[in-house]
GUDO-395512 format. One line per field, with one value per residue: residue number from 1; x, y, z of N, C-alpha, C, O in turn. Coordinates in steps of 0.001 Angstrom, whole numbers, plus 524288, in hexadecimal, padded with zeros to 5 digits. Layout:
REM residues N
nr <- [NUM, ...] .
n_px <- [X, ...] .
n_py <- [Y, ...] .
n_pz <- [Z, ...] .
ca_px <- [X, ...] .
ca_py <- [Y, ...] .
ca_pz <- [Z, ...] .
c_px <- [X, ...] .
c_py <- [Y, ...] .
c_pz <- [Z, ...] .
o_px <- [X, ...] .
o_py <- [Y, ...] .
o_pz <- [Z, ...] .
END
This chain:
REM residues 69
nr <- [1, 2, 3, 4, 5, 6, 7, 8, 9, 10, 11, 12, 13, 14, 15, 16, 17, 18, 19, 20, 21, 22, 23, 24, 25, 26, 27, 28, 29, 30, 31, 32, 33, 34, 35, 36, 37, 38, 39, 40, 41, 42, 43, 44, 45, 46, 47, 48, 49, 50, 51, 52, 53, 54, 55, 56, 57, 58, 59, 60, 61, 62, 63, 64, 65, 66, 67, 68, 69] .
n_px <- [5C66A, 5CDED, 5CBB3, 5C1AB, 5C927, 5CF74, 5C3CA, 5C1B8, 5CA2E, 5CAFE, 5C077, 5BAB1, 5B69F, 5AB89, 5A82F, 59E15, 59E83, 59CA0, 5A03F, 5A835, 5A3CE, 5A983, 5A890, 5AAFC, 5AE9F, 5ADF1, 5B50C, 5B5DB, 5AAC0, 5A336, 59E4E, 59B23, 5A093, 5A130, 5AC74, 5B31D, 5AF7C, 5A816, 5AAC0, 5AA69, 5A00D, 59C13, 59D65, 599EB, 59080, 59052, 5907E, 58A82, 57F72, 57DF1, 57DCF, 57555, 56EFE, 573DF, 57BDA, 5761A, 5719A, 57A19, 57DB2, 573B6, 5786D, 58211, 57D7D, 576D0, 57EAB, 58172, 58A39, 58DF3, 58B27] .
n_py <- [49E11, 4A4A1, 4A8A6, 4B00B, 4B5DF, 4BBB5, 4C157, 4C839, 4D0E1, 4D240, 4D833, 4E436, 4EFB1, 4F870, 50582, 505F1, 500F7, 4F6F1, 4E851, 4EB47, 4E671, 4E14C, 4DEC1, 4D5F5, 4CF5B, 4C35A, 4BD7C, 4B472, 4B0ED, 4BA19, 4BB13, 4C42B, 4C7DF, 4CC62, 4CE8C, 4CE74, 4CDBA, 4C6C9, 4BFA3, 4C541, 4C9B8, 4C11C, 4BFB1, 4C81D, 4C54D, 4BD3E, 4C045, 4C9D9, 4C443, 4BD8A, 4C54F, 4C9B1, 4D2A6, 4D812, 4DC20, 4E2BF, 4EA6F, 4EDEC, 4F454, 4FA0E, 501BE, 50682, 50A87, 51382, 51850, 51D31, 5194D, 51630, 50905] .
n_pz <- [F6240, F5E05, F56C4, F5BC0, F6287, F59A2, F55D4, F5F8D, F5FBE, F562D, F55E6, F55CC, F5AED, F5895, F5355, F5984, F6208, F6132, F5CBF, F501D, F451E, F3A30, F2CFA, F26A3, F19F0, F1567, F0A86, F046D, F05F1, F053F, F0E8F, F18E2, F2486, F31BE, F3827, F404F, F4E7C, F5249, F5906, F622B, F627E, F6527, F7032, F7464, F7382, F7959, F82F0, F84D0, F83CC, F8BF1, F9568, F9159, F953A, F9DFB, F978A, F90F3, F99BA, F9ADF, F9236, F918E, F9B7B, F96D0, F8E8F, F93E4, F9924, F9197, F8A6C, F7E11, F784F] .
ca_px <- [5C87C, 5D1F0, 5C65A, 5C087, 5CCAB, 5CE22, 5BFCF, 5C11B, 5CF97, 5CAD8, 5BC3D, 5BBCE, 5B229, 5A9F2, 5A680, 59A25, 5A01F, 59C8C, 5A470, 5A852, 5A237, 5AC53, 5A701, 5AEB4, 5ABE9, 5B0A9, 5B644, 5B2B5, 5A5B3, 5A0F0, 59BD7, 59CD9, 59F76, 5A424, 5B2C0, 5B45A, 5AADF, 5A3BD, 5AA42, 5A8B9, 599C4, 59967, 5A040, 59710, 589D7, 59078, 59252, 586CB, 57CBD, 57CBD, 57D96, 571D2, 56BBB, 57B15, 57E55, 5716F, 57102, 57FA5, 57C79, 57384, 57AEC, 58521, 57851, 572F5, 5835E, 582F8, 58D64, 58BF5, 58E0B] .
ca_py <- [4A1F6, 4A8F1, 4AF02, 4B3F1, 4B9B6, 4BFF1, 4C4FA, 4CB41, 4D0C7, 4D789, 4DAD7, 4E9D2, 4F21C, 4FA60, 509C9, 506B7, 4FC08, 4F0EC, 4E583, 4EBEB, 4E223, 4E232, 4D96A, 4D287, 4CB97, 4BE28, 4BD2C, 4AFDE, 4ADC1, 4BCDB, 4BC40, 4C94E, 4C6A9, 4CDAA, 4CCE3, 4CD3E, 4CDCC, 4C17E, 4BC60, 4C901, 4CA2C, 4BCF5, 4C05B, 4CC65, 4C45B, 4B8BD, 4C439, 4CD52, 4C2E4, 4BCB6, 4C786, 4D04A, 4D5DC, 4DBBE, 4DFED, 4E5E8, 4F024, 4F1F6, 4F68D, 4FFBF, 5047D, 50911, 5105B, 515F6, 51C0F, 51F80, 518A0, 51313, 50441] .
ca_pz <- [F65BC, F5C2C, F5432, F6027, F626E, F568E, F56C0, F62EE, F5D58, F5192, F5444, F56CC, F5BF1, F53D2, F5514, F5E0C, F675C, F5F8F, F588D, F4BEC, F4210, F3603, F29A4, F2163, F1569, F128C, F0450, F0276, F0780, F05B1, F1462, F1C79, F2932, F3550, F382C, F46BC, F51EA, F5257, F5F4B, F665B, F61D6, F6868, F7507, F759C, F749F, F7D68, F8880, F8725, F84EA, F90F4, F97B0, F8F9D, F985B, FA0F6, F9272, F907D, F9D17, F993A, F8CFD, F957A, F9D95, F9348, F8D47, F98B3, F9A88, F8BEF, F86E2, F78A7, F7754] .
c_px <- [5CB76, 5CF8E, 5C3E7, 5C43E, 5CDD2, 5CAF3, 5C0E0, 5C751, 5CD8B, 5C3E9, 5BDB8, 5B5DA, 5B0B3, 5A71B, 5A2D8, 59A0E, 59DF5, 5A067, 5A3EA, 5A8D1, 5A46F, 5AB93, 5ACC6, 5AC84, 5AE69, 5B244, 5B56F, 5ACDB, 5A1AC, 59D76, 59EB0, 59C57, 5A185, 5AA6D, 5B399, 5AEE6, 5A59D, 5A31E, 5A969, 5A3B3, 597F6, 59921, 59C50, 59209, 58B24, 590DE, 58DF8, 58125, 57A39, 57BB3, 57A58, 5702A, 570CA, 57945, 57940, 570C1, 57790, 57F03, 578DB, 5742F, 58122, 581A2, 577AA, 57956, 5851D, 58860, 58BA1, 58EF5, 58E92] .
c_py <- [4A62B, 4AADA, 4B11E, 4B765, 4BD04, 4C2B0, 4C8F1, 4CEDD, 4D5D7, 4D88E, 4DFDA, 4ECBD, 4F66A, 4FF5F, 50A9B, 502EA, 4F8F7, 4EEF1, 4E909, 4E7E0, 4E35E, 4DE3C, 4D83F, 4CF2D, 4C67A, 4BCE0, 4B91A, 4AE87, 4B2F3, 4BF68, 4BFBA, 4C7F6, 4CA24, 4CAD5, 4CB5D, 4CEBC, 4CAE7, 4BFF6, 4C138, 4CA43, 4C680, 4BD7D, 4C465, 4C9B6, 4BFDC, 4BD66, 4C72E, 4C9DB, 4C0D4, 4C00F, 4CDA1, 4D335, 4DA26, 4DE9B, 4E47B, 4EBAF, 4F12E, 4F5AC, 4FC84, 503F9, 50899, 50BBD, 512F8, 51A5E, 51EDD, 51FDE, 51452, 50E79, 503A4] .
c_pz <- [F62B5, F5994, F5778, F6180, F5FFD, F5608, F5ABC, F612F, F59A1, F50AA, F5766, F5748, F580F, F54FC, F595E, F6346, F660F, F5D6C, F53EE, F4796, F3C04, F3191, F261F, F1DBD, F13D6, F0DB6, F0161, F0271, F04EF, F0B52, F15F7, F20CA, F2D99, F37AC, F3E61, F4A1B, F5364, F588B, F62CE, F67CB, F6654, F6F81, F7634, F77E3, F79C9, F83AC, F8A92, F86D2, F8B61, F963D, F954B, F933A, F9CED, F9AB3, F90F1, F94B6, F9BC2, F93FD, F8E77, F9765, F9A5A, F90AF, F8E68, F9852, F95FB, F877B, F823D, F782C, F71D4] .
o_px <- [5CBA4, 5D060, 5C36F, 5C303, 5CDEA, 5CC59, 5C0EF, 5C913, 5CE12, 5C210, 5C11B, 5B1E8, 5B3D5, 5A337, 5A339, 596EE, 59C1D, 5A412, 59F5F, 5AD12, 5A1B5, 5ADF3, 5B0D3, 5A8B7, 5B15A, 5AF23, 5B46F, 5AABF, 59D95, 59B27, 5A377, 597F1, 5A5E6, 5ABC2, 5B4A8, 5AAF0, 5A139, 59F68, 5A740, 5A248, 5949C, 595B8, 59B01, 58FD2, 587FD, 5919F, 58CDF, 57DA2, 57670, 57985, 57B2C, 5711A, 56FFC, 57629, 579F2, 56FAA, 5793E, 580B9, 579FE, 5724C, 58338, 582D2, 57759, 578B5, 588CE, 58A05, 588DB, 593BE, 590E8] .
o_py <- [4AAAE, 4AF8F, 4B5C1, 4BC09, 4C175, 4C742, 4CD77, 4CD4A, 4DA9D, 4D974, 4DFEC, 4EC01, 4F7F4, 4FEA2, 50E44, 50246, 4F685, 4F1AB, 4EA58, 4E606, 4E610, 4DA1A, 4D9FB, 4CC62, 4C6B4, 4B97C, 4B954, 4AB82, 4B191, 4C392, 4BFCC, 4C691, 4CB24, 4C645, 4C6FD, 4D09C, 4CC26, 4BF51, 4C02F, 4CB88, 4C73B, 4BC13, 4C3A5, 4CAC0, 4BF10, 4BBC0, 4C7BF, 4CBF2, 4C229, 4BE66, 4D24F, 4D7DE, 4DEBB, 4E231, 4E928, 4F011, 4F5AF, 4FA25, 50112, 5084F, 50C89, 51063, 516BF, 51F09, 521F0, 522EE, 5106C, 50E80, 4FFD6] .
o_pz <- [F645E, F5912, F5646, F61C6, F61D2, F5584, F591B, F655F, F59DE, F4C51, F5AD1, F54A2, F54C0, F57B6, F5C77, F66DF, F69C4, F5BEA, F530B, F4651, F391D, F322F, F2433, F1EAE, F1009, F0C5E, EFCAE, EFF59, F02D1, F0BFD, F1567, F2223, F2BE1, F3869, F4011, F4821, F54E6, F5B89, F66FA, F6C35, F69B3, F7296, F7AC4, F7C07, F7D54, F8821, F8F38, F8959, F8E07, F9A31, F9604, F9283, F9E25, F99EE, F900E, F930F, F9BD8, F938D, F8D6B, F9684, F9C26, F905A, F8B73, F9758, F95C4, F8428, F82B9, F77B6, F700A] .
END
């Protein structure tokens, strides 16, 4: 629970209204990994999967009115 918390805490949105995906490098291992935005990614697909086809004419309908997601 308290790394979900932090994720959602210090991920930050990113010029085009996505997660802003910030790497980091591990100093031991050499692995690059993304810093924050794991649990929000998740929360995204656990929300709009089930409901593709809603998220899909929403996506639409924010087209059709010509605002940029």
């Amino acid at each position: 629970m308290q790394k979900s918390i932090f994720d959602y805490q210090y991920t930050i949105e990113d010029s085009d209204s996505t997660i802003k995906k910030t790497k980091k490098r591990n100093k031991v291992t050499g692995v690059t990994d993304e810093e924050f935005g794991h649990v929000s990614d998740a929360k995204l697909y656990i929300i709009t999967t089930p409901f593709g086809n809603e998220y899909t004419m929403f996506l639409n309908q924010k087209k059709e009115l010509g605002v940029r997601l």
